[in-house]
C-alpha positions in Angstrom: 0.0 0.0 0.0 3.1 2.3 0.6 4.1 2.3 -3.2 0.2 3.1 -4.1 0.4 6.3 -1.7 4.2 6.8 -2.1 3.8 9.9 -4.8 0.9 11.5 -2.8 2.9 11.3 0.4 6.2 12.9 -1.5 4.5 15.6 -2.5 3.2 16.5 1.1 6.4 15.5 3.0 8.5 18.7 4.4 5.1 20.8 4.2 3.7 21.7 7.2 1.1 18.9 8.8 -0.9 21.4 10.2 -1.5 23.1 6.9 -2.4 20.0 5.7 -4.8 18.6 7.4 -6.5 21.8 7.4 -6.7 21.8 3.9 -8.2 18.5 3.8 -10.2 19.0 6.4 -11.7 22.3 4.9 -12.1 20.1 1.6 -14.0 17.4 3.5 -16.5 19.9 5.2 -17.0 21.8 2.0 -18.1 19.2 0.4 -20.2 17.5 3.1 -22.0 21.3 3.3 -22.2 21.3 -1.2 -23.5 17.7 -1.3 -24.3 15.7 2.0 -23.0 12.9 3.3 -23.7 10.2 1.4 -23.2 12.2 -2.1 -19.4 13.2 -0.6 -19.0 9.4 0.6 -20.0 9.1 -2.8 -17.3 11.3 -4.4 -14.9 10.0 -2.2 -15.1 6.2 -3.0 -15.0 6.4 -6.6 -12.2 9.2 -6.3 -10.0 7.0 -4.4 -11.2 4.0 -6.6 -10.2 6.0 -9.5 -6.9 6.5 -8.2 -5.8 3.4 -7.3 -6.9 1.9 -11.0 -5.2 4.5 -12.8 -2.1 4.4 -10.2 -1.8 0.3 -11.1 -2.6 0.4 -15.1 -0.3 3.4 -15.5 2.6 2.4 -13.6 3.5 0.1 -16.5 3.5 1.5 -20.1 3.8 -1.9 -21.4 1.5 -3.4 -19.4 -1.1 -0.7 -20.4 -0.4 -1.3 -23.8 -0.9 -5.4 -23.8 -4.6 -4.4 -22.1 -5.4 -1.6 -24.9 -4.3 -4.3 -27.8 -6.5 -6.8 -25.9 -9.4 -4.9 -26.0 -9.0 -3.2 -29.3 -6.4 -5.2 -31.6 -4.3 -3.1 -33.7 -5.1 -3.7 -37.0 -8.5 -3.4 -36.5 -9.6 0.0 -34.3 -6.3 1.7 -34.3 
């Protein structure tokens, strides 16, 4: 789980925790106040779902590639 979070977590390493959390707090309760909770449960699911799909099928060029040509051969779509 460490490599899935690894870029995330360089990016806020050295910055101030405090500033933050804040941030993602004040995220969180705008958009519990915007939608509700179940709409921002919602949001935040598929949001992390998204990310952890597109973090493991874009990791590896080549292994995105062998899933595109499976889906859509080459001669044919492309």
């Amino acid at each position: 789980m460490k490599h899935l979070f690894g870029p995330i977590l360089e990016i806020v390493h050295g910055k101030d925790a405090g500033l933050v959390g804040g941030l993602v707090a004040f995220v969180l309760a705008l958009l519990l106040v915007i939608f509700g909770f179940w709409r921002t449960l919602f949001i935040i699911i598929f949001t992390l779902a998204g990310y952890i799909v597109g973090a493991r099928l874009f990791r590896n060029s080549s292994h995105f590639k062998e899933l595109l040509n499976r889906f859509l051969p080459p001669g044919r779509f492309r």
